[in-house]
C-alpha positions, 0 to 999 in steps of 0.5 A, a space after each residue: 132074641 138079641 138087639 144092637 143098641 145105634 147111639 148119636 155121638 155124645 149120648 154113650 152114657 145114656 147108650 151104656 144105661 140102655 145096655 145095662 139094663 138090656 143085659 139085666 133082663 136077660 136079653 144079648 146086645 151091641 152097642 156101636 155108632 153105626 150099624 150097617 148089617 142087622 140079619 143077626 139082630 132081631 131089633 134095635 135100640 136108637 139113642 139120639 134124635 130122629 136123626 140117629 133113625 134116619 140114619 139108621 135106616 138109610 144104612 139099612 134097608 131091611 130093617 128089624 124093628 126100632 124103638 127110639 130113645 130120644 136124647 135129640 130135640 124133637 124125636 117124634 120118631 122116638 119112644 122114649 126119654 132117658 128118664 122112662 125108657 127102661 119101663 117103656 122098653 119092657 113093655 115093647 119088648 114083652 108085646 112085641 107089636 110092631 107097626 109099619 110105615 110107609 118108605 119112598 124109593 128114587 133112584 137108589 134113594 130111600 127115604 122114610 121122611 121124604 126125598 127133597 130135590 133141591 137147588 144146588 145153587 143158593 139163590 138159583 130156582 130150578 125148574 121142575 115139571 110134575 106127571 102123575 101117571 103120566 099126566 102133567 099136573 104143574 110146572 114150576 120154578 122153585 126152591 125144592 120140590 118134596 115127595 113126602 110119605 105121610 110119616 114125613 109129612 111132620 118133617 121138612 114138608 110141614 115147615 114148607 106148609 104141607 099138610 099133616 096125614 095120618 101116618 098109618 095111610 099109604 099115599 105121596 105127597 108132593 110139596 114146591 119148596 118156596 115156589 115163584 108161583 101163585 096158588 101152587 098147592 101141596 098133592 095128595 096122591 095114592 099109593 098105586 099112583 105113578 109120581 114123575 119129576 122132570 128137572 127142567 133146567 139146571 141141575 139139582 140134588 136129590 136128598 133122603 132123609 137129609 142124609 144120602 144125596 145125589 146129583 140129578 142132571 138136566 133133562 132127567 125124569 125121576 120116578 118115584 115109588 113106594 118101597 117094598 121096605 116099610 120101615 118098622 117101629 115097636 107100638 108102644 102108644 097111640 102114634 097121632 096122639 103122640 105126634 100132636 103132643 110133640 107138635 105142640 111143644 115145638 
């Protein structure tokens, strides 16, 4: 077994604990700030924020399975703090159990949070017209518009006023960003379904996980599915246990 160790700019020295310790016990590691090719490694160490696995997992589609070391803000991703995560990662290491999420795919877009289409003019709404197998369910003129996954429906989507879905479920959920319309309320659709945008008027960005964008042109429809490449996490605790710990401190 050998791992690589993907660290946030200014956490080396918690990036270089991680790797003594790795070392320690046996197990061959990497360290480097970016990893954008994993078939030789069997699992990653994150050391940073949810960003550093956002990231990560933008580079990398296929993706080994990750534990996190939160030295960020919030890290509901992460596993672990510097203070603990040397017993935390033994105990992920010596089970190795492995849960796995839910990716949306657009384009060649992936994203484990959410792919946000957004204005590309501050101040200027874009129209959006919203199908669900094929069936128009709304049109309207906003700031944004999200399709979530359920993991990501704790990020971007809740500070637009989405719901919380249990993470291990498999569904789209689609959110306006401060949209000109009464009444206009957050889908919850399933995973078989067809979920269609058209972008209607002026062009916009699609974003993935805050960090790959595209240009999206007038008149385009976007489709957007499930990816066959879920994102994989060590199971270290009860992940909804976790998520309702974080959010209460935030």
């Amino acid at each position: 077994m050998k791992g690589i160790i993907v660290y946030k700019p200014g956490s080396e020295k918690i990036a270089n604990k991680a790797f003594t310790f790795l070392e320690s016990i046996g197990i061959p590691v990497d360290i480097a700030d970016k990893c954008s090719k994993c078939e030789k490694y069997d699992f990653i160490v994150t050391v940073g924020g949810d960003g550093t696995i956002l990231r990560t997992l933008q580079q990398i589609r296929d993706c080994p399975p990750i534990f996190g070391i939160n030295t960020g803000k919030v890290g509901l991703l992460t596993h672990a703090t510097p203070e603990n995560f040397k017993d935390k990662l033994s105990i992920a290491l010596e089970k190795m159990e492995i849960e796995e999420f839910m990716r949306i795919e657009c384009e060649n877009l992936i994203a484990l949070n959410e792919i946000a289409l957004l204005t590309a003019m501050p101040a200027r709404l874009v129209e959006f017209s919203v199908f669900v197998d094929g069936v128009e369910i709304d049109r309207l003129r906003s700031d944004g518009l999200l399709i979530s996954t359920p993991i990501g429906s704790t990020a971007y989507a809740l500070s637009t006023g989405g719901p919380i879905i249990d993470p291990k479920m498999e569904c789209t959920l689609i959110v306006p960003v401060a949209p000109f319309k009464l009444g206009w309320k957050p889908w919850i659709v399933g995973k078989q379904r067809k979920v269609e945008v058209e972008v209607v008027g002026r062009h916009c960005l699609a974003i993935a996980d805050g960090h790959t964008t595209l240009q999206i042109e007038p008149k385009t429809t976007l489709l957007f599915r499930k990816s066959k490449y879920p994102a994989r996490f060590f199971k270290v605790e009860n992940r909804i246990a976790r998520i309702i710990n974080m959010l209460r401190n935030i």
